[in-house]
MIDOSE-1310 file (N, C-alpha, C; in nm, 2 decimals, decimal comma, always signed):
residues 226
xxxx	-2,48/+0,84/-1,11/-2,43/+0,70/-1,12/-2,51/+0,61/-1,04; -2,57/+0,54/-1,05/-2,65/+0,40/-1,01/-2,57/+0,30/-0,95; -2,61/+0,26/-0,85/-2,54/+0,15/-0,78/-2,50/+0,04/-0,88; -2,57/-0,03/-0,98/-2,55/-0,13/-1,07/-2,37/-0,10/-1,10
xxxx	-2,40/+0,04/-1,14/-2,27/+0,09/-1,22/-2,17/+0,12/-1,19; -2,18/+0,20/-1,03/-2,08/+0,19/-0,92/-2,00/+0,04/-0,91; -2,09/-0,04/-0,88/-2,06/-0,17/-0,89/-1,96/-0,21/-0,98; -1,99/-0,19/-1,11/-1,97/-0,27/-1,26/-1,75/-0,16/-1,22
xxxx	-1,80/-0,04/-1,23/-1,71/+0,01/-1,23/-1,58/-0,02/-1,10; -1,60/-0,04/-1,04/-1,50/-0,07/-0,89/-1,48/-0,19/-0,93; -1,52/-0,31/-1,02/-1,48/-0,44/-1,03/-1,41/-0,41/-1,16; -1,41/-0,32/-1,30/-1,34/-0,33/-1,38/-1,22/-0,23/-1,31
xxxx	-1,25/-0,08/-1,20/-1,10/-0,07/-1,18/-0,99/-0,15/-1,06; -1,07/-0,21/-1,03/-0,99/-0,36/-0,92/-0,93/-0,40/-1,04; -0,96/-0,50/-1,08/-0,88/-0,55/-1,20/-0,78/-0,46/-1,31; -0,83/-0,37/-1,37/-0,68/-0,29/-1,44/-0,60/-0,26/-1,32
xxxx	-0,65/-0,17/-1,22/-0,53/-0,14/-1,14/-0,42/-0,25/-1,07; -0,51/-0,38/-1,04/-0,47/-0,48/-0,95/-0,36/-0,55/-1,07; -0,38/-0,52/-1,24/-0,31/-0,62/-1,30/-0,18/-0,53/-1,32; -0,20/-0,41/-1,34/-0,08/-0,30/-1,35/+0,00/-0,30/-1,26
xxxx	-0,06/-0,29/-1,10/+0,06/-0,26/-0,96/+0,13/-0,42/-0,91; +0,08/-0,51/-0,97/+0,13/-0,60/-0,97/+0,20/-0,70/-1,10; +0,06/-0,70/-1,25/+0,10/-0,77/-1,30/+0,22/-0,70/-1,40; +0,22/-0,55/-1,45/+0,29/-0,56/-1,52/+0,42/-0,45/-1,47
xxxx	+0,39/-0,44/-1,37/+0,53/-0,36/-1,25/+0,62/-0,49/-1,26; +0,56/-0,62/-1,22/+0,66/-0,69/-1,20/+0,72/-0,80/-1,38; +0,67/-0,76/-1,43/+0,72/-0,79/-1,60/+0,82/-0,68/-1,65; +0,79/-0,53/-1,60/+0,89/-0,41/-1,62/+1,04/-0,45/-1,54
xxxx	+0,99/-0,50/-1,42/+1,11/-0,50/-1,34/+1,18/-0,59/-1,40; +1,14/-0,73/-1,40/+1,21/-0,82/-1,44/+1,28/-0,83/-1,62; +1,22/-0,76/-1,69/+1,27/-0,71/-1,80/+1,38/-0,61/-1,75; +1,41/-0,53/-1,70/+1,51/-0,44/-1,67/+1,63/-0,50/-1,54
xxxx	+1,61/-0,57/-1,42/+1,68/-0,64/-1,39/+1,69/-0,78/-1,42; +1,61/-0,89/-1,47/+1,61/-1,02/-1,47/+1,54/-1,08/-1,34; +1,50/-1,00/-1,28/+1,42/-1,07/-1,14/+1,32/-1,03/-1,12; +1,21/-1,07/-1,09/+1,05/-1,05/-1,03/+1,04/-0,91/-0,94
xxxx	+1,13/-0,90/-0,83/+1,11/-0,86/-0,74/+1,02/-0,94/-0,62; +0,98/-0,99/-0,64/+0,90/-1,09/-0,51/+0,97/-1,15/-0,41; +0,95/-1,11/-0,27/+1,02/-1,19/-0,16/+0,96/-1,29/-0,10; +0,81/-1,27/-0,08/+0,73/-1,33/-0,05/+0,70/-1,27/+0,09
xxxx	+0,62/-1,33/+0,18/+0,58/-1,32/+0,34/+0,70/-1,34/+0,41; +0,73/-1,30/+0,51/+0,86/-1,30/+0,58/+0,73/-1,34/+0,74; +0,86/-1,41/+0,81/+0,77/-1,42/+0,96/+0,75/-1,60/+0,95; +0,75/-1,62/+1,07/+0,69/-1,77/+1,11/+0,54/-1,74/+1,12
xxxx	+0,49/-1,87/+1,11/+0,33/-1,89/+1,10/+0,26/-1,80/+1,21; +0,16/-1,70/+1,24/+0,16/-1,66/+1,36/+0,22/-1,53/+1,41; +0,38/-1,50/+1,34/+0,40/-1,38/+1,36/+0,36/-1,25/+1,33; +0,42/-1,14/+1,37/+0,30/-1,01/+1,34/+0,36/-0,97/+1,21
xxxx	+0,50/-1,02/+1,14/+0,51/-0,99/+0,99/+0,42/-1,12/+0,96; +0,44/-1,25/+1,01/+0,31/-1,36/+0,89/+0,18/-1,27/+0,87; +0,12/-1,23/+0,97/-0,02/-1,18/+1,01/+0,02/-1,05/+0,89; +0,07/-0,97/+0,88/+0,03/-0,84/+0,78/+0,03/-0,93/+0,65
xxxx	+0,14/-1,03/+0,62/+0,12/-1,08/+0,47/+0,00/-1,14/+0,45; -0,04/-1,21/+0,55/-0,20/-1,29/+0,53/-0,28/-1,15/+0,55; -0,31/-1,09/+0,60/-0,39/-0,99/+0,61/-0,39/-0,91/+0,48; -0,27/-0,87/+0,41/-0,27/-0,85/+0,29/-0,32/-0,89/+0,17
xxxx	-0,27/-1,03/+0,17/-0,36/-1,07/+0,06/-0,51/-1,08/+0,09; -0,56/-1,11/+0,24/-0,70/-1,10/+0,29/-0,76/-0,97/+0,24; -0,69/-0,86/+0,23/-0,69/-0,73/+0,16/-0,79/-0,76/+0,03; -0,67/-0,75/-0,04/-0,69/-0,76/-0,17/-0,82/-0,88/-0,23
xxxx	-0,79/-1,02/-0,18/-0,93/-1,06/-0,21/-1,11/-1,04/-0,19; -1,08/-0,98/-0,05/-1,25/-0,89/+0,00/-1,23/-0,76/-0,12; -1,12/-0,71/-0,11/-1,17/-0,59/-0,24/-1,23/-0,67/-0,39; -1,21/-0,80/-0,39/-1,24/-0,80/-0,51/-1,37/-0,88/-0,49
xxxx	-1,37/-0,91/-0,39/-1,53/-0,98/-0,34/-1,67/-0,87/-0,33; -1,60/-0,77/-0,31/-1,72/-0,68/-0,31/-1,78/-0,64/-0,39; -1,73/-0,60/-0,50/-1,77/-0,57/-0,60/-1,87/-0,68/-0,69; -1,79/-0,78/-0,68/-1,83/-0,90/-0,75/-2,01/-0,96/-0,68
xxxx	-1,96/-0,91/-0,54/-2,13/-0,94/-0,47/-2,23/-0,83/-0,47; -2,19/-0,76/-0,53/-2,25/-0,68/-0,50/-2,35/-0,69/-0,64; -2,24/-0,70/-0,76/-2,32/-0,67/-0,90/-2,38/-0,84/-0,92; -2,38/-0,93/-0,84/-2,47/-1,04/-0,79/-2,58/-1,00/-0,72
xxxx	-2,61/-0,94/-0,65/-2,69/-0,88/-0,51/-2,66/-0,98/-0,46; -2,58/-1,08/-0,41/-2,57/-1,14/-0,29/-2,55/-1,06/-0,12; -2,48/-0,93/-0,19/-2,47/-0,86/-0,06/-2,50/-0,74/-0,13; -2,61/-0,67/-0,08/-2,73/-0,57/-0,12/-2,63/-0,44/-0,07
xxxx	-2,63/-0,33/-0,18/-2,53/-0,21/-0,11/-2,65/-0,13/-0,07; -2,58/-0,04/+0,02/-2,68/+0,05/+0,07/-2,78/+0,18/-0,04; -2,88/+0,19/-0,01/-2,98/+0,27/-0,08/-2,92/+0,39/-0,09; -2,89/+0,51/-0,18/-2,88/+0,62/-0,20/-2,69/+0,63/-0,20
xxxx	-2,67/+0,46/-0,27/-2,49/+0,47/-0,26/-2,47/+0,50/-0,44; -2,37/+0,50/-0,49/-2,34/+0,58/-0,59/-2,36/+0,72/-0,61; -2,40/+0,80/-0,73/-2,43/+0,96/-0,71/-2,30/+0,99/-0,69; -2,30/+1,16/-0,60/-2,20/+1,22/-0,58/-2,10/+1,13/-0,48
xxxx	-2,15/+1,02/-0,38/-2,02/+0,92/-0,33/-1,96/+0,86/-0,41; -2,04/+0,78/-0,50/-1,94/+0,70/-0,63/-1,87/+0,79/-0,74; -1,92/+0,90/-0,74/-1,81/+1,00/-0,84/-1,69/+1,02/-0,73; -1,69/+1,04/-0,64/-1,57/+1,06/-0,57/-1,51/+0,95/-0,49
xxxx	-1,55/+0,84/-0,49/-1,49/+0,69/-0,51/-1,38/+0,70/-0,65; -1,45/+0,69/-0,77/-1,41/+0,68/-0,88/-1,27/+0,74/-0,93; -1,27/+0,90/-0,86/-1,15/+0,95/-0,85/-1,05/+0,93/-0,79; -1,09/+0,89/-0,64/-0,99/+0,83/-0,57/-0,92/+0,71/-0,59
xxxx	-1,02/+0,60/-0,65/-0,97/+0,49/-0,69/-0,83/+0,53/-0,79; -0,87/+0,59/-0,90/-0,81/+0,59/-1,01/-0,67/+0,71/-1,00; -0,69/+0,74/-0,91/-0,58/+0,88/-0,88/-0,45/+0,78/-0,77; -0,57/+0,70/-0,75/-0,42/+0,60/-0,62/-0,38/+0,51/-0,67
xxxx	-0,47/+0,46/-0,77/-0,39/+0,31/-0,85/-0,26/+0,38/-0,94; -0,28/+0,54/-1,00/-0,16/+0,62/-1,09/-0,09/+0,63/-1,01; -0,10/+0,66/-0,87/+0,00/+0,74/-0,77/+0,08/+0,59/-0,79; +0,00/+0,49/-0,68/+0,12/+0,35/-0,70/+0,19/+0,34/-0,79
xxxx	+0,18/+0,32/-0,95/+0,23/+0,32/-1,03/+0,35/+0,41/-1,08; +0,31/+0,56/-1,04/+0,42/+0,66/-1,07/+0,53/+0,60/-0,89; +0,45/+0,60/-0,81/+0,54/+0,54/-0,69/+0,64/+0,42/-0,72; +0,61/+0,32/-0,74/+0,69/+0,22/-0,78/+0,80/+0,25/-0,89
xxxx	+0,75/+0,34/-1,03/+0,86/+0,32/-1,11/+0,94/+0,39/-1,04; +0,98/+0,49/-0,98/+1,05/+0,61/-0,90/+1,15/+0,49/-0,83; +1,13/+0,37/-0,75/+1,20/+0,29/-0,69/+1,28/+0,24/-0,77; +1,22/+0,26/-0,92/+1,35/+0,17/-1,03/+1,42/+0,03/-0,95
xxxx	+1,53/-0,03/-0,97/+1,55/-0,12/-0,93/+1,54/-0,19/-0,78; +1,50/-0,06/-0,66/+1,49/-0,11/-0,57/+1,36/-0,20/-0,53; +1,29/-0,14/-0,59/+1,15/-0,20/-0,59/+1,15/-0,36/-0,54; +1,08/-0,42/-0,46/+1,07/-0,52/-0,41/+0,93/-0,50/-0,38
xxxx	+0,84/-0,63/-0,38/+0,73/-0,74/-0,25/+0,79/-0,82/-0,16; +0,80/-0,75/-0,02/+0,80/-0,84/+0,06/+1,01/-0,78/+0,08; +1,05/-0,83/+0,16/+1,17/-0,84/+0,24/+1,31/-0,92/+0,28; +1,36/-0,95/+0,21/+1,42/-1,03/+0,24/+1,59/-0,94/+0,31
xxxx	+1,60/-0,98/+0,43/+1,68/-0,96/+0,53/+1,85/-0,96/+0,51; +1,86/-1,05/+0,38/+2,05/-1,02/+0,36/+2,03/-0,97/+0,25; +1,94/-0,91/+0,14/+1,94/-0,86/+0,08/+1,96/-0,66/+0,08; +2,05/-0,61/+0,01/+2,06/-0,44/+0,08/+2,07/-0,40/-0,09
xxxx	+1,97/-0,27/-0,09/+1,91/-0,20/-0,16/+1,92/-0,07/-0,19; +1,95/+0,02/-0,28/+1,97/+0,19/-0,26/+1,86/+0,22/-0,15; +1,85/+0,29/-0,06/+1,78/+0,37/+0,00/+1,72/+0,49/-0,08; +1,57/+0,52/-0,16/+1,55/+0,59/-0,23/+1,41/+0,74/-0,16
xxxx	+1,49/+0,82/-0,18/+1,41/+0,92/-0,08/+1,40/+1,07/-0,17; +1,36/+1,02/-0,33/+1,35/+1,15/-0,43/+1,24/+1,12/-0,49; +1,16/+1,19/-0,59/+1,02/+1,21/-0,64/+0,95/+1,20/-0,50; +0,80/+1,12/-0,49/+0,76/+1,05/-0,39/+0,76/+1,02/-0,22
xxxx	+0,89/+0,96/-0,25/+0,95/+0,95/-0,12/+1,01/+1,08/-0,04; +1,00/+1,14/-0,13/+1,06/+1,29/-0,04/+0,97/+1,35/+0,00; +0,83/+1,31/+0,01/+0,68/+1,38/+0,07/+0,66/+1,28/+0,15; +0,67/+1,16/+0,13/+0,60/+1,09/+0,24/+0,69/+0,92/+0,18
xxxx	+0,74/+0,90/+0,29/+0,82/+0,75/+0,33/+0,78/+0,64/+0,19; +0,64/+0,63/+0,26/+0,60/+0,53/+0,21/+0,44/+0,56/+0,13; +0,47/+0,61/-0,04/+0,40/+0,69/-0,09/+0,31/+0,54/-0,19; +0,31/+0,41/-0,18/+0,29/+0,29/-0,25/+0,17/+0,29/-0,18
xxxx	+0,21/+0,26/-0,02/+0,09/+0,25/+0,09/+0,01/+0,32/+0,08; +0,04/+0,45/+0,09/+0,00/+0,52/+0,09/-0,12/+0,52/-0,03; -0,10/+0,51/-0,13/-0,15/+0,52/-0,26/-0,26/+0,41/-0,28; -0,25/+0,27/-0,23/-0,32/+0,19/-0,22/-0,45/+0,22/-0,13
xxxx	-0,41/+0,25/-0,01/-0,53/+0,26/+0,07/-0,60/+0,37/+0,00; -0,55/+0,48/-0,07/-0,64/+0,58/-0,11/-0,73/+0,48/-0,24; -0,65/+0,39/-0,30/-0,72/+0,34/-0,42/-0,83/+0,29/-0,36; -0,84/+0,21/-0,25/-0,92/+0,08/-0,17/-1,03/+0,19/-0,12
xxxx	-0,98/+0,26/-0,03/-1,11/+0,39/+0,02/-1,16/+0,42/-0,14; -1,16/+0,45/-0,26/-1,22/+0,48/-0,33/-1,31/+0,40/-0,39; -1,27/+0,27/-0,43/-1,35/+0,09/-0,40/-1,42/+0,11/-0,32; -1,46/+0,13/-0,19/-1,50/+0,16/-0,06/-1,62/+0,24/-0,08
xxxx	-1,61/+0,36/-0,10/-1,68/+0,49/-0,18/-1,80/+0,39/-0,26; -1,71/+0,37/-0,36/-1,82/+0,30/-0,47/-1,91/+0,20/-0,44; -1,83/+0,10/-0,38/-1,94/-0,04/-0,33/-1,95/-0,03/-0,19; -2,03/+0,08/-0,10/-2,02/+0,10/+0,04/-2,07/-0,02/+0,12
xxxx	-2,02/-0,17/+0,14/-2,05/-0,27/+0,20/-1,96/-0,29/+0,32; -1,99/-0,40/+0,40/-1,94/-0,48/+0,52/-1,84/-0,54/+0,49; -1,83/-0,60/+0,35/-1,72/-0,68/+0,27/-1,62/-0,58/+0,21; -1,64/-0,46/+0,15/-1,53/-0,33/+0,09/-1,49/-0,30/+0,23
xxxx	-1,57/-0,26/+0,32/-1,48/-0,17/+0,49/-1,35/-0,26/+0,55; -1,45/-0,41/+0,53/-1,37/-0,49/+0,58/-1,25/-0,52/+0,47; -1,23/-0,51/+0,36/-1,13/-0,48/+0,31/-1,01/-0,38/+0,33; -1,08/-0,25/+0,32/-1,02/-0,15/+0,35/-0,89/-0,16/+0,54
xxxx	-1,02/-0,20/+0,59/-0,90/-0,27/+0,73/-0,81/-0,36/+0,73; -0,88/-0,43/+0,66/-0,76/-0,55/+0,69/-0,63/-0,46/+0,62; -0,67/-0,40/+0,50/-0,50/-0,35/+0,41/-0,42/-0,21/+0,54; -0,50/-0,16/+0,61/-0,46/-0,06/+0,68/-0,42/-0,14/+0,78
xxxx	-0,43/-0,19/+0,89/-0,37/-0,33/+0,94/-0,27/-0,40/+0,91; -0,27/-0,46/+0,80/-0,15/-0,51/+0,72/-0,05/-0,41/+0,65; -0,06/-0,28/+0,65/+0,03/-0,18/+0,61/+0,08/-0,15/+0,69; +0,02/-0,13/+0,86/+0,07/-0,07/+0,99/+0,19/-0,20/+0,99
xxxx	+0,10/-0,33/+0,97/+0,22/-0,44/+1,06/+0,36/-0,42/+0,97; +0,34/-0,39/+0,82/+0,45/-0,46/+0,75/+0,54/-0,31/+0,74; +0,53/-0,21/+0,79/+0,57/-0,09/+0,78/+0,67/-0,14/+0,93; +0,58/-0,13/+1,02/+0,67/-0,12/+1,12/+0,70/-0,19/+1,27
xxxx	+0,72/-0,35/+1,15/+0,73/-0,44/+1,24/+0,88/-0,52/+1,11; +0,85/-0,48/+1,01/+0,95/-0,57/+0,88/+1,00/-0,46/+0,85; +0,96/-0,36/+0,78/+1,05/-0,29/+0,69/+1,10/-0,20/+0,76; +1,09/-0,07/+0,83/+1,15/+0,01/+0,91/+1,29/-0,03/+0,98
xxxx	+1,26/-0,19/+1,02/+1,37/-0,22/+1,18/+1,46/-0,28/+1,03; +1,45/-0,32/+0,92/+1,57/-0,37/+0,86/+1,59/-0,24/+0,78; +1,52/-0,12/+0,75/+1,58/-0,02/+0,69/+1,68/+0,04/+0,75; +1,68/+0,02/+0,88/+1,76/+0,11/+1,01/+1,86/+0,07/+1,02
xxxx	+1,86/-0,10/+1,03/+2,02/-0,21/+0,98/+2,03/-0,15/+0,90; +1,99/-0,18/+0,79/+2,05/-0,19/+0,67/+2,15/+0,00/+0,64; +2,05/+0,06/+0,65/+2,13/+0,21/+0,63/+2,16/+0,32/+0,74; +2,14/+0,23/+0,86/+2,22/+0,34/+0,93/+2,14/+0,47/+0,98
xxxx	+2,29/+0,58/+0,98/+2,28/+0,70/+0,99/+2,19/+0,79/+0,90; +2,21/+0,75/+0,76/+2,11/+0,74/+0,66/+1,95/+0,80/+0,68; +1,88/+0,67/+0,70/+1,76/+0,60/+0,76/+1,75/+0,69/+0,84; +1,80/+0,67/+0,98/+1,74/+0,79/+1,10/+1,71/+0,91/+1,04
xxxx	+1,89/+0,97/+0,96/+1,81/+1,12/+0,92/+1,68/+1,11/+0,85; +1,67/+1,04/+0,74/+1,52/+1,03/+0,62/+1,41/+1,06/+0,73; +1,40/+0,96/+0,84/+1,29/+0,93/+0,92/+1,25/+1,06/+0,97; +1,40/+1,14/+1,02/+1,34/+1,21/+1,08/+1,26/+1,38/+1,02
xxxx	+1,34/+1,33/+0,87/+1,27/+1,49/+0,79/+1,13/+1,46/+0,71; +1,10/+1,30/+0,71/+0,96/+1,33/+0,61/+0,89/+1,17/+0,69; +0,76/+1,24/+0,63/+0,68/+1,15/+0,70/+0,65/+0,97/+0,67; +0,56/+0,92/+0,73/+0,56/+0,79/+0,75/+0,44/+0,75/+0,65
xxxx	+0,33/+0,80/+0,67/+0,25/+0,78/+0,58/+0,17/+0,90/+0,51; +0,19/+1,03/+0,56/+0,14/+1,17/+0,51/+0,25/+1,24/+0,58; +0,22/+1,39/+0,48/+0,39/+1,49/+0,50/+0,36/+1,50/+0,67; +0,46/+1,54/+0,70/+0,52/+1,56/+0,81/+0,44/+1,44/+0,93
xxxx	+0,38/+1,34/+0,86/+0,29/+1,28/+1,01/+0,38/+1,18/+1,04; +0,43/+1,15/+1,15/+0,53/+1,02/+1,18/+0,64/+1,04/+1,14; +0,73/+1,16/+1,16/+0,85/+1,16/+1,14/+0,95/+1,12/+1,32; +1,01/+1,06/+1,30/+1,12/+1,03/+1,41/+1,19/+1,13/+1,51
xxxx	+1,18/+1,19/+1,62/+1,24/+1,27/+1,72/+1,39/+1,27/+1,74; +1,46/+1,36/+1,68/+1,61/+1,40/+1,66/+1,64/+1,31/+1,82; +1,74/+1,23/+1,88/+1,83/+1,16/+1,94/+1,85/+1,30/+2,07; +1,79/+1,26/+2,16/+1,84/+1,38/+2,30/+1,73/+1,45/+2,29
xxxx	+1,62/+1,48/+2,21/+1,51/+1,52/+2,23/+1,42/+1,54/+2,39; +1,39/+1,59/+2,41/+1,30/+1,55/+2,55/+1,18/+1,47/+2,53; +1,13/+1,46/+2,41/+1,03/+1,40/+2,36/+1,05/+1,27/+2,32; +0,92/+1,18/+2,37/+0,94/+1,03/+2,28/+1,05/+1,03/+2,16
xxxx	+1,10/+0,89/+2,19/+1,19/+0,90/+2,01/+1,11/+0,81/+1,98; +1,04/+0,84/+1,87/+1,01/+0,73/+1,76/+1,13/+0,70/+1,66; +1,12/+0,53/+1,65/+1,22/+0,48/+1,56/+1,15/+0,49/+1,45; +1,16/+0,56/+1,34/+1,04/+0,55/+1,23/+1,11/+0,47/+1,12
xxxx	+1,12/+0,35/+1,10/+1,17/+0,27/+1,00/+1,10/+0,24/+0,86; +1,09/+0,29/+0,79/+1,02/+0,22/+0,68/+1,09/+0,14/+0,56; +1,00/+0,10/+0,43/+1,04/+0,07/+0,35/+1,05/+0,14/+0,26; +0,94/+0,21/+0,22/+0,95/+0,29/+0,08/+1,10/+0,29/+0,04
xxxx	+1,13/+0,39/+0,11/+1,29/+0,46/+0,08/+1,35/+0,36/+0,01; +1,39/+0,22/+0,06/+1,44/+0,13/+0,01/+1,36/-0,02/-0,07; +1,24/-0,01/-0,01/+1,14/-0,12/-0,04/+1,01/-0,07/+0,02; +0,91/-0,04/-0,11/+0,81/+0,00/-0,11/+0,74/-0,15/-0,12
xx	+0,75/-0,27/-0,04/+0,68/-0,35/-0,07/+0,55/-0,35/-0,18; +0,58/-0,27/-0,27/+0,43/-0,26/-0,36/+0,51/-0,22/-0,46
């Protein structure tokens, strides 16, 4: 595989993946309940939920800037990129944009972007969610590391951060502390049997432990913001 085509390729799977986990998730939903699902950014200007939603979409636009500069040469990828890294870009991309997609339907009606705070939701913790919390996030950053792979630039890394950054904030600064309102006794147990972003990694310390308690709040279960 040739960098040209690495290139060509990471901008045509940005776009299917990016129109599917967004554009036609949110036309399924709203055909099946009557609503979008969109909450939008939660947080005052400045706060650390505004900062993940800006960083998010900051996300998402450098992923598609890279590609795009790249098959420009405005930003030159590195010599000996494509080959056996862009075949294994290519699979990750396309293995995490499916995962999102089987992730999200699995949320069925819970499914939401973004959080809105008097709104309460099934808590969903079967397919997906029963390996890891938050299997959307999860799924994305593997798509983005695969983009990454393919167009190895300053502009793709720096994408890749900003979404791992904006996943950290909106995981567990918004969704966790209102999953914990929202469901209780629930919530703590989920937190404490499966992981946060991989199996068993960031699960929550059973109450009287001797060990740190992590409050492990997420969304998946109830709101996979994605």
């Amino acid at each position: 595989m040739t960098t040209d085509t690495a290139a060509a390729l990471a901008m045509g799977l940005y776009v299917v993946g990016i129109a599917c986990i967004f554009g036609l998730r949110t036309w399924l939903h709203r055909r099946r309940t009557g609503q979008s699902g969109y909450r939008g950014v939660s947080g005052a200007p400045g706060s650390a939920e505004w900062w993940g939603g800006v960083l998010f979409i900051a996300a998402l636009v450098l992923a598609a800037a890279a590609p795009a500069l790249a098959i420009t040469g405005l930003v030159p990828v590195p010599a000996g990129a494509g080959g056996v890294l862009g075949w294994m870009g290519m699979i990750l991309a396309i293995g995490g944009f499916l995962a999102v997609l089987v992730a999200q339907s699995g949320m069925g009606s819970s499914w939401r972007i973004g959080v809105d705070r008097t709104e309460v939701t099934g808590l969903v913790t079967t397919g997906m969610f029963s390996v890891v919390r938050n299997p959307i996030f999860t799924a994305m950053a593997t798509a983005l590391l695969g983009l990454t792979l393919l167009v190895p630039t300053a502009v793709s890394a720096a994408a890749l951060v900003c979404l791992i950054v904006a996943i950290e904030q909106q995981v567990r600064v918004v969704e966790e502390p209102y999953l914990a309102r929202t469901h209780g006794v629930e919530y703590a147990d989920y937190t404490r049997r499966v992981g946060r972003f991989l199996p068993g990694v960031g699960r929550s310390r059973p109450r009287g432990s001797n060990r740190t308690v992590h409050t492990t709040t997420n969304p998946h279960p109830s709101k996979d913001t994605l």
